[in-house]
C-alpha positions as CSV (number, residue, x, y, z in Angstrom):
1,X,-20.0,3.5,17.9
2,X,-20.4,4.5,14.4
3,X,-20.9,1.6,11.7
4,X,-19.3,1.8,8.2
5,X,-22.7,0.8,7.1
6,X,-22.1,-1.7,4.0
7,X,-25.2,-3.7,3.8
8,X,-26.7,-1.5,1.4
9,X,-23.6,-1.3,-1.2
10,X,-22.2,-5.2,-0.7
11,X,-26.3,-6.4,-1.7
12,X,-26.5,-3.8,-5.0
13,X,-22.7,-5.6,-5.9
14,X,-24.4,-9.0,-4.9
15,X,-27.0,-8.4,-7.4
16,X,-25.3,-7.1,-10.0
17,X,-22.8,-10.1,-10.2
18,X,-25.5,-12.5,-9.2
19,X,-25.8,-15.2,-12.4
20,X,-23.4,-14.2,-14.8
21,X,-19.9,-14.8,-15.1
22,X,-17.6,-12.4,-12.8
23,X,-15.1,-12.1,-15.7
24,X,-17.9,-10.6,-17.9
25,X,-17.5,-7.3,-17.2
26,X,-16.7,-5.9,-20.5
27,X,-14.9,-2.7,-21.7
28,X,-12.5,-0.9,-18.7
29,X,-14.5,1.6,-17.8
30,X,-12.6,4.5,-18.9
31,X,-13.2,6.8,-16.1
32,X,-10.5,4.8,-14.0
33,X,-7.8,6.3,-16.3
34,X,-6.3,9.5,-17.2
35,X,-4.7,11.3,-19.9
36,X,-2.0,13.2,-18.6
37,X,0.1,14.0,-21.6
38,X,-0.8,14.3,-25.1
39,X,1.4,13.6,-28.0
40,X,2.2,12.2,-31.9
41,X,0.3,9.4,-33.0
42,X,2.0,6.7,-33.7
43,X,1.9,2.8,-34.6
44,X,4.4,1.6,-32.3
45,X,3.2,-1.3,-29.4
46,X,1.5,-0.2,-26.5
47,X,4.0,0.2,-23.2
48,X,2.6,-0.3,-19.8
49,X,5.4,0.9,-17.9
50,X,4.2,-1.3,-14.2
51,X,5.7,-0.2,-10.6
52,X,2.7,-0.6,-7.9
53,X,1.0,-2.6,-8.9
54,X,3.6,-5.7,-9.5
55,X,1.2,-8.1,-11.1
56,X,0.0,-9.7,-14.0
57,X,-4.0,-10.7,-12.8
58,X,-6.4,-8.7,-11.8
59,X,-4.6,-5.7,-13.1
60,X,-6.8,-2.5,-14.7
61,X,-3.5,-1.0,-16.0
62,X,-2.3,-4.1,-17.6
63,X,-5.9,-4.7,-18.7
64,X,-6.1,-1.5,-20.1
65,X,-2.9,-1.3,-22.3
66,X,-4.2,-4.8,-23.6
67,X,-7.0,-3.3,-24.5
68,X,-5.1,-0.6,-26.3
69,X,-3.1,-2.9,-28.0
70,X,-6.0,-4.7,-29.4
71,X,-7.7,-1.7,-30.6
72,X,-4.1,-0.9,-32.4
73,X,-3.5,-4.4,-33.6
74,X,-0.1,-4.0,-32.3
75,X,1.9,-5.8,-29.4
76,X,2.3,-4.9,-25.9
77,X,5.2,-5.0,-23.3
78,X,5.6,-4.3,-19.7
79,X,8.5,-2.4,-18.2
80,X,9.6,-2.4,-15.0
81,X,12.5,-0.2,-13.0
82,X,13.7,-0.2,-10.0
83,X,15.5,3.0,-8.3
84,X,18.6,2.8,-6.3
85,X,17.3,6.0,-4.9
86,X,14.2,4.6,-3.7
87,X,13.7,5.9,-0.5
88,X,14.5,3.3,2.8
89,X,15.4,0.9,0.0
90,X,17.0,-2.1,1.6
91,X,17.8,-6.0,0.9
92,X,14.8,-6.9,2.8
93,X,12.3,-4.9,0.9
94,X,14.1,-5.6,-2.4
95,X,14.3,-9.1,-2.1
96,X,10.7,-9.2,-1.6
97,X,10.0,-7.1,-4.6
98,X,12.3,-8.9,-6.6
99,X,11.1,-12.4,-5.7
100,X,7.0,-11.6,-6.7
101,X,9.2,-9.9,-10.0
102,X,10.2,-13.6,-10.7
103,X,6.8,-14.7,-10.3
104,X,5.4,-11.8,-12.2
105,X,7.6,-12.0,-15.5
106,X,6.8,-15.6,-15.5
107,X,3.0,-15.0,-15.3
108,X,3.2,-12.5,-17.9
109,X,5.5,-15.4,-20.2
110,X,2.5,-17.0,-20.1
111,X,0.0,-14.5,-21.6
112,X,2.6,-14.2,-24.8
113,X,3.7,-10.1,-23.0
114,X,7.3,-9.6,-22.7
115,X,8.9,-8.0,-19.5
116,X,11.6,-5.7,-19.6
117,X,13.5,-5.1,-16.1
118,X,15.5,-2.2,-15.5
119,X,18.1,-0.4,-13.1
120,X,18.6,3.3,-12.4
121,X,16.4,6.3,-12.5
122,X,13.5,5.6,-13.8
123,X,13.1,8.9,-15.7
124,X,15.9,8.4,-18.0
125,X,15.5,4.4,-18.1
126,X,11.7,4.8,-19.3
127,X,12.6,7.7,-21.4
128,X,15.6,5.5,-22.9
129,X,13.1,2.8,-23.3
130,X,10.4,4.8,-25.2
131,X,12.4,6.2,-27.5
132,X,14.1,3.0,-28.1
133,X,10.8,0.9,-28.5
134,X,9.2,3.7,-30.5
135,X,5.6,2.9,-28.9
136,X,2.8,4.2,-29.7
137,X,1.1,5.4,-25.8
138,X,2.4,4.6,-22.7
139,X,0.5,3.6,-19.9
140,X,1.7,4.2,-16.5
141,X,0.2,3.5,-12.4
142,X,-1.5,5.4,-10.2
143,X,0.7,6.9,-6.9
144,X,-0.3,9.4,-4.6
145,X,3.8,9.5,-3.3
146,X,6.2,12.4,-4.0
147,X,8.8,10.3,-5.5
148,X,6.7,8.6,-8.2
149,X,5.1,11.9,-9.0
150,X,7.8,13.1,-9.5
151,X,9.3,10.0,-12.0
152,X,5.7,10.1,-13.8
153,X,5.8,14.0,-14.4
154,X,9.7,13.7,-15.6
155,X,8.7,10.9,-18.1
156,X,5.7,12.3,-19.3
157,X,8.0,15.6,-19.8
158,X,10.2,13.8,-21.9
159,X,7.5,10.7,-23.5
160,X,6.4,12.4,-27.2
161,X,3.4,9.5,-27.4
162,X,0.1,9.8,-25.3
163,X,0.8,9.1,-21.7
164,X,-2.1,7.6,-19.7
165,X,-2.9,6.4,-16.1
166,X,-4.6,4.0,-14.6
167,X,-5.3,3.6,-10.9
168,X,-5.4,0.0,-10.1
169,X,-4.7,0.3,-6.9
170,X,-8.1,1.2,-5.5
171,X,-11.2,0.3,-5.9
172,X,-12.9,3.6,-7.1
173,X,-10.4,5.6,-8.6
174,X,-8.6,8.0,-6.2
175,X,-9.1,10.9,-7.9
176,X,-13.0,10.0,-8.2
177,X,-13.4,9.1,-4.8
178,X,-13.3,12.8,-3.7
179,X,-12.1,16.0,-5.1
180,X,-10.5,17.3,-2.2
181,X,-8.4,16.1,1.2
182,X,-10.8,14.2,3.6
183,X,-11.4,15.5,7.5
184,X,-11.8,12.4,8.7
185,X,-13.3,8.4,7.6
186,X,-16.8,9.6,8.1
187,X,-16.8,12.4,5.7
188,X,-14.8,10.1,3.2
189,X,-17.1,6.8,3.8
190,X,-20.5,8.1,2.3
191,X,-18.6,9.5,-0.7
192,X,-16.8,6.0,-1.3
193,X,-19.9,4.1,-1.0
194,X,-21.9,5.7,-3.5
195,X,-19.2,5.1,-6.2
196,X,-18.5,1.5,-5.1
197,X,-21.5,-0.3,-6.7
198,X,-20.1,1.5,-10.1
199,X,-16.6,0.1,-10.0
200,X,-16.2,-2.9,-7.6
201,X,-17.0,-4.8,-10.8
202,X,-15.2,-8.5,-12.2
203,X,-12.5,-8.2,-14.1
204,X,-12.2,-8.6,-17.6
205,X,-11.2,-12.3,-19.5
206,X,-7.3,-13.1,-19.6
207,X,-7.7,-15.1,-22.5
208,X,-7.3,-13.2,-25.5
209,X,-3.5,-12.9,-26.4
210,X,-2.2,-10.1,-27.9
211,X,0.1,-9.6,-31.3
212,X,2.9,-11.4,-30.8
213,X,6.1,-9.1,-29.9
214,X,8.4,-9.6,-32.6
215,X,12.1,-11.1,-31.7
216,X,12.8,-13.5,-28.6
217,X,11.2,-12.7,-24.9
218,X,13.7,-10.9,-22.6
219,X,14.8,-12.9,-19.2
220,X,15.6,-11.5,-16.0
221,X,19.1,-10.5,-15.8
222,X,19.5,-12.2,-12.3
223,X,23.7,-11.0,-12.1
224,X,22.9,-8.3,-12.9
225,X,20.6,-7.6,-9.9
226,X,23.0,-9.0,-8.1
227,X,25.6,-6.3,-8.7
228,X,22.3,-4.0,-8.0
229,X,21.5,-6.0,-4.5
230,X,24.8,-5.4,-3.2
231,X,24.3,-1.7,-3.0
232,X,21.7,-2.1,-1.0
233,X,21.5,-1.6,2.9
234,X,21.1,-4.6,4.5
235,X,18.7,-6.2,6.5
236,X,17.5,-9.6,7.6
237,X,14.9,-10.7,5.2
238,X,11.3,-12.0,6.1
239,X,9.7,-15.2,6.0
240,X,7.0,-14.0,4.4
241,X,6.9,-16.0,0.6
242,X,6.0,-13.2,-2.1
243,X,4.3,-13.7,-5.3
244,X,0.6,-13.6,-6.6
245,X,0.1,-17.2,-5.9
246,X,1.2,-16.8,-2.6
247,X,-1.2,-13.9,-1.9
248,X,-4.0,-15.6,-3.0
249,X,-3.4,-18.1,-0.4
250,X,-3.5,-15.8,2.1
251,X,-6.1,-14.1,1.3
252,X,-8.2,-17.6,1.3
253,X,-6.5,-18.8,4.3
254,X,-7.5,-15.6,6.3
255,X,-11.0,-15.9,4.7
256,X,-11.9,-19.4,5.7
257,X,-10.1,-19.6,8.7
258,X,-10.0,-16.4,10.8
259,X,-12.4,-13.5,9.0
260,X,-15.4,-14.7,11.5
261,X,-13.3,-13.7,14.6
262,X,-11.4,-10.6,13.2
263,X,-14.0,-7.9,14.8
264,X,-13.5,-9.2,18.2
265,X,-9.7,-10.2,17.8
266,X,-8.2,-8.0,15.6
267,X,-7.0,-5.6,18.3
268,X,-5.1,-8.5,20.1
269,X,-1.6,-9.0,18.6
270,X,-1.9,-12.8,20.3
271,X,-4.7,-14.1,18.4
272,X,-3.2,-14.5,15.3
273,X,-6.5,-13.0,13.2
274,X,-5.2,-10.0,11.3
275,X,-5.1,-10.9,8.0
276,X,-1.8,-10.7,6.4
277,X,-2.2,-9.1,3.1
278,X,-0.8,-6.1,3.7
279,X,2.6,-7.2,2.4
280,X,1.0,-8.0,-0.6
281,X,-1.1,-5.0,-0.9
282,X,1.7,-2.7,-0.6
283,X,3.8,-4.2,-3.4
284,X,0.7,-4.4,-5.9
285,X,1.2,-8.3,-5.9
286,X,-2.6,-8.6,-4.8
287,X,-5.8,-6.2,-5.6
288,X,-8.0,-4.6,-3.0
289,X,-10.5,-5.9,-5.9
290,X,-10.0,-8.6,-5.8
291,X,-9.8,-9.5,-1.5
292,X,-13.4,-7.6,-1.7
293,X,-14.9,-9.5,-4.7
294,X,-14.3,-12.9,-2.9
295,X,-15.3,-11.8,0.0
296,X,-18.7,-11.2,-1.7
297,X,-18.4,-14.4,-2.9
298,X,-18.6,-15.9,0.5
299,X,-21.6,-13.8,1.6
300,X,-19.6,-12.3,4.3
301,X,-22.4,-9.6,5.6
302,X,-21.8,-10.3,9.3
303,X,-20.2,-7.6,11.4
304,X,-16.6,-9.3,10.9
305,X,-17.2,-8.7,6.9
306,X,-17.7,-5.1,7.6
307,X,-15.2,-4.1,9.9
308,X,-12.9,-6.2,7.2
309,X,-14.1,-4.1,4.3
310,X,-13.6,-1.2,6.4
311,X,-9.9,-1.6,6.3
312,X,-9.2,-2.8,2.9
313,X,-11.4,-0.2,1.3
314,X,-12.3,2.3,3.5
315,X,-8.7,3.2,5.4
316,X,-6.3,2.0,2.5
317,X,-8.3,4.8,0.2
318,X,-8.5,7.3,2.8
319,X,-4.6,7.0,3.0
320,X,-4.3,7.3,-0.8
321,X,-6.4,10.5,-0.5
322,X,-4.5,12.0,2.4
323,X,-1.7,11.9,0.6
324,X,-2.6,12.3,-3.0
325,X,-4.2,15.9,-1.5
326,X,-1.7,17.0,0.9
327,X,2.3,17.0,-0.8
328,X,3.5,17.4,3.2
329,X,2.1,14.2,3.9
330,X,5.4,13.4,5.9
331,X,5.7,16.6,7.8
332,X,4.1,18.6,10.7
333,X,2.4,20.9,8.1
334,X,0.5,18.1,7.3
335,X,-1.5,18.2,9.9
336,X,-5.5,20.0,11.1
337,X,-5.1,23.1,12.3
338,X,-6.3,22.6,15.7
339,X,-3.7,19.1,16.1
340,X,-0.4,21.5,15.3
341,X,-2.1,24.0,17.7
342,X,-2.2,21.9,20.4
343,X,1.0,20.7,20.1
344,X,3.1,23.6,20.2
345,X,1.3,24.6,23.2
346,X,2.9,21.7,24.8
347,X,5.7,21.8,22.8
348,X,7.9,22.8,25.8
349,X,6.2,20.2,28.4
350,X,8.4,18.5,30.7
351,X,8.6,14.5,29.1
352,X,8.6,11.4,31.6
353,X,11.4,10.4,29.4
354,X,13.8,11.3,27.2
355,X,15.3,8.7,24.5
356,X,18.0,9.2,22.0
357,X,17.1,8.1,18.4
358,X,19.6,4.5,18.9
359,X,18.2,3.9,22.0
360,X,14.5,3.8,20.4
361,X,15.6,1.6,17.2
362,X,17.4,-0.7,19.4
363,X,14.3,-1.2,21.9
364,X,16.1,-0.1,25.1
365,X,13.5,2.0,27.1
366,X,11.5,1.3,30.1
367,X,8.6,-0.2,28.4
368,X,8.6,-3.8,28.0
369,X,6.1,-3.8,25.3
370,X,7.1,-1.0,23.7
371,X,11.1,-2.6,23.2
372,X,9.0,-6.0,21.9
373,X,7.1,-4.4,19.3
374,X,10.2,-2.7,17.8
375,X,12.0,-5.6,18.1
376,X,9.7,-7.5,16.7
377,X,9.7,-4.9,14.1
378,X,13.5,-4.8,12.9
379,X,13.9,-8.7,13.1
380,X,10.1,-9.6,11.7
381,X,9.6,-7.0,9.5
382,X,6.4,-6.4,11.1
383,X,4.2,-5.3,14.0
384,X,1.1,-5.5,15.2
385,X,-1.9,-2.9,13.5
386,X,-2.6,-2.3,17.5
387,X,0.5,-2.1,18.6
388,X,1.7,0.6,16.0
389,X,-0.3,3.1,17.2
390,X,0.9,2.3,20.5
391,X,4.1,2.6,19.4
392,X,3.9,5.5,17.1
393,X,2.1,7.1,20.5
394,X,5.1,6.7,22.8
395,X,7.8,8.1,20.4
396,X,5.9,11.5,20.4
397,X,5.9,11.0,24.4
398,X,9.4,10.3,24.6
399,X,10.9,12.7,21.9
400,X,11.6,16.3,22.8
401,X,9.2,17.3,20.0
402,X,6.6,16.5,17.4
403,X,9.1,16.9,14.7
404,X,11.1,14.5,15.8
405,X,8.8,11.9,16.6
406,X,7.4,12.1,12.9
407,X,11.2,11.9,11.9
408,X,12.2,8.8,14.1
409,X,8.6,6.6,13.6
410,X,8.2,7.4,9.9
411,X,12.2,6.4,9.4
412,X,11.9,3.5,11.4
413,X,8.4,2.2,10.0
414,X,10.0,2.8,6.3
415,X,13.1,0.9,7.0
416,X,12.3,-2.5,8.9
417,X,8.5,-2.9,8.0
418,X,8.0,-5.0,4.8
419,X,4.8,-2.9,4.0
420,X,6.9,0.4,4.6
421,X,6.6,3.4,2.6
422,X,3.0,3.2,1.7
423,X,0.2,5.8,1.9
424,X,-0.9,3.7,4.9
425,X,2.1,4.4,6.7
426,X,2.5,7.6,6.4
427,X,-1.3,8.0,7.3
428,X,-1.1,5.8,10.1
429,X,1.6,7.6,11.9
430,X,0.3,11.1,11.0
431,X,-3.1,10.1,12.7
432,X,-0.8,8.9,16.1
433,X,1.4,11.8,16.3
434,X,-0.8,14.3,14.6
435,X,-4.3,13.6,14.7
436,X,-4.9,13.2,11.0
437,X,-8.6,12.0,10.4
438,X,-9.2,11.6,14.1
439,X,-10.8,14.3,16.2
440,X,-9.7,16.7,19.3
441,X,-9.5,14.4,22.8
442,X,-9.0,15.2,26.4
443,X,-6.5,17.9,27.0
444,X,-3.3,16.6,28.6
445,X,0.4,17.0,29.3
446,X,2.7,16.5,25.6
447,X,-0.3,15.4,23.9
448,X,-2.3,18.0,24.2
449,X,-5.7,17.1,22.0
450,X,-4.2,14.3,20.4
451,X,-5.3,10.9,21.2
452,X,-3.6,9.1,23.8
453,X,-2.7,5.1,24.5
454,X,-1.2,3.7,27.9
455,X,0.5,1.0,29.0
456,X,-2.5,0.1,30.9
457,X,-5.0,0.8,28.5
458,X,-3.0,-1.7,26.5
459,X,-3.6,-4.6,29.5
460,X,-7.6,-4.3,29.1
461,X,-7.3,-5.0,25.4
462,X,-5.0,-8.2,25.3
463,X,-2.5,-9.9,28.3
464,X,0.6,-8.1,27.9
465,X,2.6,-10.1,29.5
466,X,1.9,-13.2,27.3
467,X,2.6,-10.9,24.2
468,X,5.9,-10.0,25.9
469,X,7.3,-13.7,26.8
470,X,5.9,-15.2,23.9
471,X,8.6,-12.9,21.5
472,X,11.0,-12.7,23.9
473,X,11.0,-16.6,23.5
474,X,11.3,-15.9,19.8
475,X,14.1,-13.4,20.1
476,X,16.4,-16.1,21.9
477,X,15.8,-18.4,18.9
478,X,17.2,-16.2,16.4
């Protein structure tokens, strides 16, 4: 089996941090941001206008309009919006969201920055905002999504100041990382690794407050997002508690508690070792940079610490790639050549079974498992890393095409998963259905080249039947 091969790039970090303080690490190094519009000079504060990455620590686009600010001698501000027409956009996902919001503007309090919450579209609410506040730049996240390009291009259309970016959502800026859409992990890896000793760095010192913004601090308008919330679609929330705090909990939890089993349990949905943060990760309320900094700081060089590391870092900026590189991301076109070959040659193959779209979301097929994991998906808001390729697997065996599959898991994985409508989704299900970043397999019936995963192959991994009984005993409770 290949190995990600880490020791190398983890001991060069080592060193490099070794005896000195982590939060010495001096000026943002200025290759992780962007210039993507020009404009007038001005003398206006410095706007960071936040969206994935929701928090106020450990932030290189909050650090960096900070940094701007100081250079300026001027205040800065964070601004926030949230879109009605965000796409899958329910109370589950929103009440999430809105609940590390609290904990973020109350963070930020704290550092002397005002935040500023908004509703509607974000192109005309930033716009509004900008030409209200007068700034002098504006500093806006990294997102490889067609929806946030889209509101980043229409602000910067209509911003007059400097617009910059900032990806703090990966470790080694995505745009850095590679020039080009990957083939697979292994052609990715190598070009990851020899960029990571250069920016898996500490972060800079919180301390320094900026100029005090002039007038009172804005609060959250919490009736208003009310009246917001209750256009929203519903859905159960999750117990999952949201907030930076709360993420760094996990994170040390998982760390001290479970990261020495997680290469030889991670694949069994009953041991209870994966680690959580994906929640958090999604919704920018924890850093990649930060999980992989302290799990330097522990020494963590075993084979558990590298098959970690291959997930957070490795996979999560794959995904960013994947779809930063490719705009059909969420279609068949999307996919290698040879993977959309293969399938319309078996486009017309006879399926074992057939389901209709409300039979899949309510779990009602003939596969145990299969109706647990969605189940557990709508009511949890999550399932199993395992058990979604599983899952993803079976709806382009049971579908009448490879269209529709895409359709149904992408729809359902949006719309009931708490870490939905990420890069990691999308990339996920385009590698089960369409062999994104994976390579040609045994020719077969439906599948053609694409991978495949059984019912059976399922049983030698983890007992099934334990998995199945153990949430059917949760489902009763609900």
């Amino acid at each position: 089996m290949e190995r990600p091969g880490f020791f190398f790039s983890t001991t060069m970090v080592q060193q490099k941090l070794r005896g000195k303080n982590e939060y010495d690490a001096g000026p943002i190094d200025p290759r992780r941001t962007r210039l993507i519009r020009d404009g007038k000079k001005r003398c206006g504060p410095v706007l960071y206008w936040m969206s994935r990455d929701q928090r106020s620590s450990d932030n290189w686009a909050l650090e960096f309009a900070l940094q701007k600010a100081r250079e300026k001698k001027v205040p800065a501000a964070v601004v926030f919006c949230i879109s009605p027409g965000y796409p899958h956009l329910t109370k589950r996902s929103f009440d999430f969201l809105l609940g590390g919001v609290r904990v973020l503007a109350e963070n930020l309090s704290k550092r002397d920055i005002p935040f500023f919450f908004y509703s509607g579209d974000p192109i005309e609410r930033i716009s509004e905002c900008v030409a209200e506040m007068e700034p002098s730049c504006l500093v806006c996240d990294f997102d490889p999504l067609r929806h946030t390009k889209h509101w980043i291009k229409g602000v910067a259309r209509k911003t007059p100041v400097p617009v910059y970016q900032v990806d703090a959502h990966n470790v080694v800026p995505c745009w850095l990382a590679s020039d080009h859409k990957e083939y697979a992990a292994r052609t990715f890896r190598p070009r990851l690794l020899r960029k990571l000793g250069e920016f898996l760095t500490g972060f800079p010192s919180a301390t320094e407050k900026p100029v005090r913004w002039p007038g009172r601090f804005p609060k959250l308008d919490l009736k208003r997002l009310d009246e917001f919330r209750k256009n929203i679609p519903p859905l159960d929330p999750v117990p999952i508690q949201p907030g930076e705090e709360e993420a760094m909990n996990v994170l040390e939890k998982f760390l001290k508690e479970r990261l020495t089993c997680y290469t030889g349990e991670r694949n069994n949905p009953l041991s209870g070792m994966s680690s959580g943060l994906s929640p958090y990760l999604h919704f920018g309320q924890l850093s990649a940079q930060r999980v992989l900094l302290e799990l330097l700081r522990i020494n963590m060089d075993q084979e558990a610490g590298e098959a970690f590391r291959e997930q957070v870092l490795v996979r999560r900026e794959l995904a960013d790639n994947y779809c930063w590189y490719e705009p059909l991301y969420d279609t068949q076109e999307g996919f290698p050549a040879w993977a959309r070959k293969t399938l319309s040659m078996h486009l017309h193959d006879r399926r074992p079974y057939l389901y209709r779209k409300k039979d899949l979301e309510s779990g009602m097929t003939h596969d145990p498992l299969w109706n647990v994991a969605q189940r557990e998906m709508v009511s949890a808001g999550t399932m199993h890393g395992y058990l979604r390729m599983y899952w993803a697997k079976k709806i382009l065996e049971w579908t009448v095409s490879p269209g529709e599959a895409l359709r149904y898991a992408l729809e359902f994985n949006d719309r009931y998963q708490i870490d939905g409508r990420d890069p990691n989704g999308y990339t996920g299900v385009a590698w089960c259905i369409g062999g994104v970043h994976d390579r040609p397999w045994k020719d077969r019936p439906v599948f053609g080249h694409i991978r495949y995963m059984s019912y059976e192959g399922c049983r030698r991994k983890f007992d099934v039947e334990a998995y199945i009984d153990r949430w059917s005993g949760k489902e009763e409770n609900l």
